[in-house]
C-alpha positions as CSV (number, residue, x, y, z in Angstrom):
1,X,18.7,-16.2,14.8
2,X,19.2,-17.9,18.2
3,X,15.9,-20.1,19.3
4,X,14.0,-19.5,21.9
5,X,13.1,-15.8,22.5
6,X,13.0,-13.0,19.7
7,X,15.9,-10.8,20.4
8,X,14.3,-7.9,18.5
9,X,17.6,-5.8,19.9
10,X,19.5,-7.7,17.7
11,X,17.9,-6.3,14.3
12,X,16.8,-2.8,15.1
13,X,18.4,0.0,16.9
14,X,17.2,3.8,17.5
15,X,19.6,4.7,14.4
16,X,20.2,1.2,12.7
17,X,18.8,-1.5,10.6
18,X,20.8,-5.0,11.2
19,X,21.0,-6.9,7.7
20,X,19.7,-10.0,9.2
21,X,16.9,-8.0,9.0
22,X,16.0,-8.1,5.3
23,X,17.7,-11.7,4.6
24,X,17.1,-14.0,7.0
25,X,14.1,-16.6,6.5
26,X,13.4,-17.1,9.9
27,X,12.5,-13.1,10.5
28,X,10.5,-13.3,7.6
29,X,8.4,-16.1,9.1
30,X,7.6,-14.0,12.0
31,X,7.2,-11.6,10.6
32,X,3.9,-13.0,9.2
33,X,3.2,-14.2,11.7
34,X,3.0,-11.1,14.5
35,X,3.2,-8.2,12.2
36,X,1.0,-9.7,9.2
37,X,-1.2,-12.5,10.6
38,X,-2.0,-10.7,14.4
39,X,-2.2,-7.0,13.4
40,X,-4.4,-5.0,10.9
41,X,-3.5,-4.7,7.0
42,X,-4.9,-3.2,4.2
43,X,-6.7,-5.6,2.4
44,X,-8.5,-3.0,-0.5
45,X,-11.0,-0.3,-1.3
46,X,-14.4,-0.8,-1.1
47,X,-15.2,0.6,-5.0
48,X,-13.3,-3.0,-6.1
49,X,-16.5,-4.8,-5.1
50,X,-19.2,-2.1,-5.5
51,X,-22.1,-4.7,-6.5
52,X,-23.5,-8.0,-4.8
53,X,-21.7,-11.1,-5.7
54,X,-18.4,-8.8,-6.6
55,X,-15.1,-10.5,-5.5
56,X,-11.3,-10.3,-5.4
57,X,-9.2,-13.0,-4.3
58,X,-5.6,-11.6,-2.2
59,X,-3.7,-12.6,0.4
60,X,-3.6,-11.4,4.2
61,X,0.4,-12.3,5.1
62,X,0.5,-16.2,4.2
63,X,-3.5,-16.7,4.4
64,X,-5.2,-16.3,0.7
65,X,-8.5,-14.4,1.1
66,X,-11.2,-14.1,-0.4
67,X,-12.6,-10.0,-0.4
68,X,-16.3,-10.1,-1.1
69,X,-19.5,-8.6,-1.1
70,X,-22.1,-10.6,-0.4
71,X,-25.9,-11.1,-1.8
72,X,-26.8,-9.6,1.7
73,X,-24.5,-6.5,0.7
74,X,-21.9,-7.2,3.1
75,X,-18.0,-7.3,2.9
76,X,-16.2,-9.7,4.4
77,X,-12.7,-11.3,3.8
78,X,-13.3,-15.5,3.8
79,X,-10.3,-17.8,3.9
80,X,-9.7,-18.5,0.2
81,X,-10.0,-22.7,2.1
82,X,-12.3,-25.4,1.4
83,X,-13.7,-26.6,4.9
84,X,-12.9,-30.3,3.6
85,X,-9.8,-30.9,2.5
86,X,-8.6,-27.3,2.2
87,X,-8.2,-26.9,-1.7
88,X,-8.9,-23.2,-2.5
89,X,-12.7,-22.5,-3.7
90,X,-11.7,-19.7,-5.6
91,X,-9.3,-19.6,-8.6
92,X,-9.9,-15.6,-10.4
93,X,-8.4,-12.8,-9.5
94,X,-11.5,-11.0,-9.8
95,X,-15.2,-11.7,-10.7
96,X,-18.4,-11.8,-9.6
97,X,-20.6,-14.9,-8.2
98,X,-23.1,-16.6,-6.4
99,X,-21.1,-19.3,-4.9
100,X,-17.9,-20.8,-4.7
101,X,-17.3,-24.0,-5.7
102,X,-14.5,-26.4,-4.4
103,X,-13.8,-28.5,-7.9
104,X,-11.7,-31.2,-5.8
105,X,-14.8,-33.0,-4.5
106,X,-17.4,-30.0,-5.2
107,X,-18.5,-28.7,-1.8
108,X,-20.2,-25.3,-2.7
109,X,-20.1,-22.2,-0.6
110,X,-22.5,-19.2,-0.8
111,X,-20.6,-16.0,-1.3
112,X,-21.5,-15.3,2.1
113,X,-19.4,-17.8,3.3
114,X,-22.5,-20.4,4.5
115,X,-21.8,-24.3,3.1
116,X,-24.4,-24.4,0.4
117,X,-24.0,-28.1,-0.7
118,X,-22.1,-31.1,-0.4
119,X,-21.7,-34.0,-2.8
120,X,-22.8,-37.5,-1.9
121,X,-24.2,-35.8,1.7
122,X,-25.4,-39.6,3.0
123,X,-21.8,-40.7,3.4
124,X,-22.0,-38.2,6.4
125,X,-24.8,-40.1,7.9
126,X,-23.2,-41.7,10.7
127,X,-20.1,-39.3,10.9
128,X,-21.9,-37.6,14.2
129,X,-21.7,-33.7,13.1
130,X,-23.5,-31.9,10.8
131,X,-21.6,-30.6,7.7
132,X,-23.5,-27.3,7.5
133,X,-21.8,-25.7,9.7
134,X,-19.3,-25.6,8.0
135,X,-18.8,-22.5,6.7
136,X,-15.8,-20.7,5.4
137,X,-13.7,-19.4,8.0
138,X,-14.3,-15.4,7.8
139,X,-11.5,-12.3,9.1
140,X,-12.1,-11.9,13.0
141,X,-11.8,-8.6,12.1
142,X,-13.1,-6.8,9.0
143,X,-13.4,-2.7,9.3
144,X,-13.3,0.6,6.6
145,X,-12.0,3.8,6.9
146,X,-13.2,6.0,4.0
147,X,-13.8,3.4,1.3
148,X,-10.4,1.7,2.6
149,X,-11.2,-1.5,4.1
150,X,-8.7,-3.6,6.2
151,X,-9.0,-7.0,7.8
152,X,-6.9,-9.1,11.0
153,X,-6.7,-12.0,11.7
154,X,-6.2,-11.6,15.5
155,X,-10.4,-10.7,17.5
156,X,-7.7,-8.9,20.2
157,X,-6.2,-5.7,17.7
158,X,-7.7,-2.6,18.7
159,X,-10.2,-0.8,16.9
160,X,-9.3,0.8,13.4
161,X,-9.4,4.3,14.0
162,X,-7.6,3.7,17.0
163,X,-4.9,2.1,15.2
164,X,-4.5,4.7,12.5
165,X,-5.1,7.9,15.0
166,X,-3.2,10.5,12.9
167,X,-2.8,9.2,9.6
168,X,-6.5,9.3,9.3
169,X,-6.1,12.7,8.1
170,X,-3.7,12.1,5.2
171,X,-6.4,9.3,4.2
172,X,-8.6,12.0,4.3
173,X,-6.6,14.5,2.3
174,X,-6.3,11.7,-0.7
175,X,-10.0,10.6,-0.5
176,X,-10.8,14.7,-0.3
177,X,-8.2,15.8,-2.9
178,X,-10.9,16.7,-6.0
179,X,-14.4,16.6,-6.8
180,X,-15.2,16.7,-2.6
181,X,-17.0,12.9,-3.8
182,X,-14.5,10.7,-3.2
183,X,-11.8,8.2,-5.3
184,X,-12.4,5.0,-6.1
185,X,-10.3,2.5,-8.0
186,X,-10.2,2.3,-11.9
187,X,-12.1,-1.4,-12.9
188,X,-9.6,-3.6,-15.0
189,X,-6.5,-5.0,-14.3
190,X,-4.3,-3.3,-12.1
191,X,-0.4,-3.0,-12.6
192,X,1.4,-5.6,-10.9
193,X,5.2,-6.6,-10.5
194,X,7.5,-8.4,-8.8
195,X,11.1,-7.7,-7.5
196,X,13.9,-10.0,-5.8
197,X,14.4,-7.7,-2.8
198,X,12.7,-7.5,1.1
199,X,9.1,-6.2,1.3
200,X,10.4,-3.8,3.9
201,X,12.8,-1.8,1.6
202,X,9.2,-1.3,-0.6
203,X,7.6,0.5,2.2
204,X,10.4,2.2,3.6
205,X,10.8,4.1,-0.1
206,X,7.7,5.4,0.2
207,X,7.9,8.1,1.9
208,X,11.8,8.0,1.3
209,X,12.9,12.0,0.4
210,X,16.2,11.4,0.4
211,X,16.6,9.3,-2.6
212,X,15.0,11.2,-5.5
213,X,17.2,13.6,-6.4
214,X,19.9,10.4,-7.1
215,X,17.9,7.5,-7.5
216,X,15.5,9.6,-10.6
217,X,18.3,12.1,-11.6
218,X,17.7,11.2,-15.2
219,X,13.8,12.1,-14.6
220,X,14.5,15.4,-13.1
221,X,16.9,16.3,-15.7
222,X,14.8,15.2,-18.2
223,X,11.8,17.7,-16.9
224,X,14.2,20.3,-16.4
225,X,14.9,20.4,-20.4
226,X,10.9,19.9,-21.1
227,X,10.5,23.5,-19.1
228,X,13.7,25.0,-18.9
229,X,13.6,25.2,-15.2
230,X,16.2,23.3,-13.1
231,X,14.6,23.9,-9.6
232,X,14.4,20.5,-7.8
233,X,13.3,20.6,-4.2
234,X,15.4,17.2,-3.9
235,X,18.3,19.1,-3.5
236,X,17.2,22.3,-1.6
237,X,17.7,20.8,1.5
238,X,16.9,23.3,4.2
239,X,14.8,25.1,1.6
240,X,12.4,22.4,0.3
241,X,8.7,22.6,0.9
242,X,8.7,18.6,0.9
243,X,8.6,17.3,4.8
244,X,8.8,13.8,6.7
245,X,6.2,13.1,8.9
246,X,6.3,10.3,11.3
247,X,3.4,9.5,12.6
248,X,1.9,6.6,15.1
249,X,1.5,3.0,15.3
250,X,4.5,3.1,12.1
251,X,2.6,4.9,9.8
252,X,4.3,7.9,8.0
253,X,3.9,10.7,4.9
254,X,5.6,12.6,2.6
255,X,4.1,15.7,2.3
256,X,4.6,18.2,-0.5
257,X,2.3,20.7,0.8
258,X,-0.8,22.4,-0.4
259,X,0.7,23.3,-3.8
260,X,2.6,22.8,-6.0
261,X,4.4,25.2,-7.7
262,X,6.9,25.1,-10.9
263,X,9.2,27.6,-9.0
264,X,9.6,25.3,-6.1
265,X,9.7,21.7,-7.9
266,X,10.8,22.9,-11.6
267,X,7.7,21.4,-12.9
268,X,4.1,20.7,-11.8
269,X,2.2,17.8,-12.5
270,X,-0.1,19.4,-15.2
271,X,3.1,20.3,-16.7
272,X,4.0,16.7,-16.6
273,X,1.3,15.0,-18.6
274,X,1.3,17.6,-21.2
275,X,3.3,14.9,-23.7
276,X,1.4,12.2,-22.7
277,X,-1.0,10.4,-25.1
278,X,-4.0,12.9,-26.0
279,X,-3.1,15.5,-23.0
280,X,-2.1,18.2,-24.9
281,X,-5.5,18.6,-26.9
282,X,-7.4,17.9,-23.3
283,X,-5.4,21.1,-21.7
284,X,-5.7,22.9,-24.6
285,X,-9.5,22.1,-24.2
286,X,-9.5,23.3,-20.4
287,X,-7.8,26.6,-21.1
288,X,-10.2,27.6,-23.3
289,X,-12.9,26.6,-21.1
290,X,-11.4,27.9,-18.0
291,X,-8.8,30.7,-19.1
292,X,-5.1,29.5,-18.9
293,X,-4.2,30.6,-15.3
294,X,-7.1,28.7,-13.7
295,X,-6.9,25.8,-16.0
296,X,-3.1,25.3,-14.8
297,X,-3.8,26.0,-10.7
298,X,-7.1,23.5,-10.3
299,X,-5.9,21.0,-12.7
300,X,-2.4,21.0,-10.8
301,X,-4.4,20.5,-7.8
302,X,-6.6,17.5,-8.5
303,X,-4.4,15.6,-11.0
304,X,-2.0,14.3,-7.7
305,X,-2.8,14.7,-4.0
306,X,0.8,16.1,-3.3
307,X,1.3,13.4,-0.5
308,X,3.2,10.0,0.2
309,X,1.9,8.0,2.6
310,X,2.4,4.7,4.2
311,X,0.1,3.0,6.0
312,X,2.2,1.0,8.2
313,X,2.6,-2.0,7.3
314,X,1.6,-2.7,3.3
315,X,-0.9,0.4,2.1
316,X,0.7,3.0,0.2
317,X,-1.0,6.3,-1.0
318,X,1.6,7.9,-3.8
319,X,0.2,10.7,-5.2
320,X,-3.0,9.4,-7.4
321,X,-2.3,5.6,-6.8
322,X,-3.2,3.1,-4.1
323,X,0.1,0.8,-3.7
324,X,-0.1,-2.5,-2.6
325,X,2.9,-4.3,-0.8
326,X,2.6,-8.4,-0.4
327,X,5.3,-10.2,1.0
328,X,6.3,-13.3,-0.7
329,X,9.8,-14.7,0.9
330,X,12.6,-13.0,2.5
331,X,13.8,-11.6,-1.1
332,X,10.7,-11.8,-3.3
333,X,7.9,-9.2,-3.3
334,X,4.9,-8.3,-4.8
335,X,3.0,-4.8,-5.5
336,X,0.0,-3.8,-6.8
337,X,-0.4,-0.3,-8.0
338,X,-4.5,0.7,-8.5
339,X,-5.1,4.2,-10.3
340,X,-7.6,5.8,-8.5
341,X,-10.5,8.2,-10.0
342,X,-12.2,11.1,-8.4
343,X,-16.2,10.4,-8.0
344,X,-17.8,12.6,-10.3
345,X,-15.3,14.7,-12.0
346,X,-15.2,15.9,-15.6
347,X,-14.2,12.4,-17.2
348,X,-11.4,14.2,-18.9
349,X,-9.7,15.2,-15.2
350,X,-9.4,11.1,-14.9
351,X,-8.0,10.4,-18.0
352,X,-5.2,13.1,-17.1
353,X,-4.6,11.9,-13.2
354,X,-4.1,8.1,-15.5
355,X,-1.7,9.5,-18.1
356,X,0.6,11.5,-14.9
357,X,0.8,8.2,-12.9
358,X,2.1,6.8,-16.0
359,X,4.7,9.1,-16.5
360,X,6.5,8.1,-13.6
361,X,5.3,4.6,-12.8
362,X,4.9,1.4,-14.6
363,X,7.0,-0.6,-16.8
364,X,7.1,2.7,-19.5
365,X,7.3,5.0,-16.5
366,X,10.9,7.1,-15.6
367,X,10.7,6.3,-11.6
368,X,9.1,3.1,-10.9
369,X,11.9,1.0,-12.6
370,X,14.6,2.7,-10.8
371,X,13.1,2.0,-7.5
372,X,13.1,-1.8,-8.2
373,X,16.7,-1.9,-9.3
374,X,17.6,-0.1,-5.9
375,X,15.5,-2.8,-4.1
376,X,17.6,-5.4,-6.1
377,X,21.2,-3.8,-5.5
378,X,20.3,-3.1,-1.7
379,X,19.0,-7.1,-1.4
380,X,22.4,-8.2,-3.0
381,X,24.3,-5.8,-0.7
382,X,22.8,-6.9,2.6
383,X,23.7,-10.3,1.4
384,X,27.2,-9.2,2.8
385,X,26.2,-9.8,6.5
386,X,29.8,-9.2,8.0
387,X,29.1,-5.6,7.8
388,X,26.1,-5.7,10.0
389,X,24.2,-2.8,10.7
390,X,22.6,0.1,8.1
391,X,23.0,3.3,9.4
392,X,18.8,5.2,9.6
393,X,20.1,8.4,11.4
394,X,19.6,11.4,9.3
395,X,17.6,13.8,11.0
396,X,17.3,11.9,14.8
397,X,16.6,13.7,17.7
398,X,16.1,12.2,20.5
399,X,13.6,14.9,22.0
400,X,10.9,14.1,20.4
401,X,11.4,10.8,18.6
402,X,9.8,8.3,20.8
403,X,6.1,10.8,20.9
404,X,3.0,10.6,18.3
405,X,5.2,12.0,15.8
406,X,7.8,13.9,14.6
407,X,8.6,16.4,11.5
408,X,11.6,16.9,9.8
409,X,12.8,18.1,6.3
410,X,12.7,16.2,3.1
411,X,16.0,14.1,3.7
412,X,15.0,12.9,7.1
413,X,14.8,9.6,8.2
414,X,12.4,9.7,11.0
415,X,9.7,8.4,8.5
416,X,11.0,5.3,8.4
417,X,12.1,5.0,11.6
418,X,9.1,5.4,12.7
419,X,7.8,2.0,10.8
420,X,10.8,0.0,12.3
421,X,9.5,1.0,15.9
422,X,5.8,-0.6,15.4
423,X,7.5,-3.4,13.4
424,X,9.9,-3.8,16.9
425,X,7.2,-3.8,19.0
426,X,4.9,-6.3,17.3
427,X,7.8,-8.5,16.8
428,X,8.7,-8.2,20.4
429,X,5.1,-9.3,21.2
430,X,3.7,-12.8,20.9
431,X,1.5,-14.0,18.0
432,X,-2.5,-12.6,18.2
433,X,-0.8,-10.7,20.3
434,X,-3.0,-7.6,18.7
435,X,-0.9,-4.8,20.9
């Protein structure tokens, strides 16, 4: 990179992806600070901190934070700082509590973010401020959107709703997918990982359709000789219920339609956690109850949402799970994959929609792994920088690429082109620049 202006021409193109893109350090630095630091990002769902005092401790690009509900019943994100010498006050991934205490020199901080007590207070006598207002440094911006709560750090981005105009509705579609009550995230310790790859190849497989039917062969085959079907929409190209949708501001789905049948896919989901741990005797339960027709369509519905979606630039929505995407360096990333539960359903529903996310994700899982070894060969490939540019071309039409959106079958690549036209312009813009 060249100093002085960003030449954001240099690393993205209408059909193309420069490899400087996902190795250089200096891109990564920006790109915490104007797409991370100045814009809004998901920061997590409301159910993690139901009661007072409730807390989880994460990061907002480089900034640690400090997501917490208050004794006065707010949220708020607080800079995970100590107002003194800028140790961290809170050390748990998780809890709940009262206060936050600094243990370098023992300043104490309500969990509302007021200073609640210094140490030794008369050796500020004659310092000519007053230490109580001191108070950890909160978000500028803190807002929800159905249980989903995102902070900025730039007072200048625009309002929420504005900012995630059609994807709304796919939020809705996940938090509307069951009971009619709502999800809300398991309690416990969520799945975590890390891979040596780009954070940007993470959210660009999200709502990737071209890669399953190569990437989780093995999986497909394997479900194909559990039901002796060997449909696979992966492959049906022109046929396949499964479309891209690019959407505004970078954000983008998958979406697999209202259904989902056996014909179309070669298995459904209900058919998917049957082997799982305890499953069988639980759908064996519900086609008594329910007869087996209706046991198969209504658990098939609420088990997974039938969407991907990526909320531009670090939510993901996959089916049943809330995926977290945290930048760490140029090659190192983090996620954080929370099961969700549907408000008041039939406890038995949640243990199933747990035991399908499982069958595919995790460590044990038969998709998640392969993902992460993609990432890793595609980060040691770029590495070969005299090639240059990726090509991100299937499916481009000039007509209508540039609008709200645009639609295209599984195997397009408008989805993610759509995320590298936010990330161009908020690289192209100065930081806080909030546009």
């Amino acid at each position: 990179m060249t100093a002085g202006r960003f030449e954001v021409e240099r690393y993205v193109s209408p059909t193309g992806i420069h490899s400087d893109t996902y190795t250089d350090p200096e891109v990564f630095r920006l790109e915490m600070e104007r797409v991370f630091e100045s814009g809004w990002v998901y920061v997590g769902h409301e159910s993690e901190v139901p009661e007072k005092g409730d807390y989880r401790t994460t990061f907002m690009g480089r900034q640690p934070v400090i997501f917490a509900r208050g004794d006065d019943g707010e949220v708020r994100l607080l800079l995970n700082r100590c107002r003194h010498r800028g140790a961290t006050v809170c050390q748990d991934q998780a809890g709940n509590s009262t206060f936050f205490r600094c243990h370098y020199h023992g300043w104490t901080y309500k969990n509302t973010g007021e200073l609640a007590g210094v140490t030794l207070p008369d050796g500020y006598a004659a310092c000519g401020f007053d230490v109580k207002t001191l108070a950890l440094v909160a978000a500028p911006r803190c807002d929800r959107y159905r249980g989903f709560v995102f902070g900025s750090l730039s007072p200048a981005v625009e309002p929420l709703e504005e900012y995630l105009g059609p994807a709304a509705t796919y939020i809705d579609r996940f938090v509307d997918s069951g009971s009619g009550l709502g999800v809300r995230v398991r309690r416990g310790v969520p799945h975590r990982y890390r891979f040596r790859a780009n954070w940007k190849l993470q959210m660009e497989n999200t709502v990737d359709g071209y890669h399953p039917g190569f990437t989780h062969r093995s999986f497909f085959d394997m479900m194909a000789d559990q039901t002796g079907k060997k449909a696979n929409p992966y492959f049906k190209r022109g046929e396949s219920p499964i479309r891209s949708k690019a959407l505004r501001n970078g954000h983008a789905a998958l979406d697999f339609g209202a259904g989902r049948s056996a014909e179309e896919f070669g298995d459904t989901f209900y058919e998917r956690v049957r082997n799982a741990p305890g499953a069988a005797a639980i759908l064996e339960e519900f086609e008594s109850e329910l007869g087996a027709e209706v046991a198969r369509k209504e658990l098939n519905r609420v088990i997974a949402t039938g969407l991907n979606v990526a909320i531009f630039p670090n939510l993901g929505l996959i089916q049943s799970q809330i995926r977290v995407t945290r930048p760490v360096s140029v090659d190192e990333t983090e996620v954080t994959l929370y099961p969700t539960e549907l408000i008041g359903a039939d406890p038995r529903v949640n243990y199933l929609r747990r035991r399908a996310q499982e069958v595919f994700f995790g460590p044990a899982g038969m998709g998640g792994p392969d993902d992460v070894e993609m990432f890793r060969r595609c980060q040691v490939g770029l590495a070969a920088g005299a090639v240059g540019w990726t090509v991100l071309a299937r499916g481009y039409d000039t007509a209508i690429e540039e609008g709200d959106g645009s639609e295209g079958d599984f195997a397009a690549e408008n989805a993610q082109r759509a995320q590298y036209r936010q990330w161009r312009r908020l690289m192209d813009a100065g930081p806080g620049d909030g546009r």
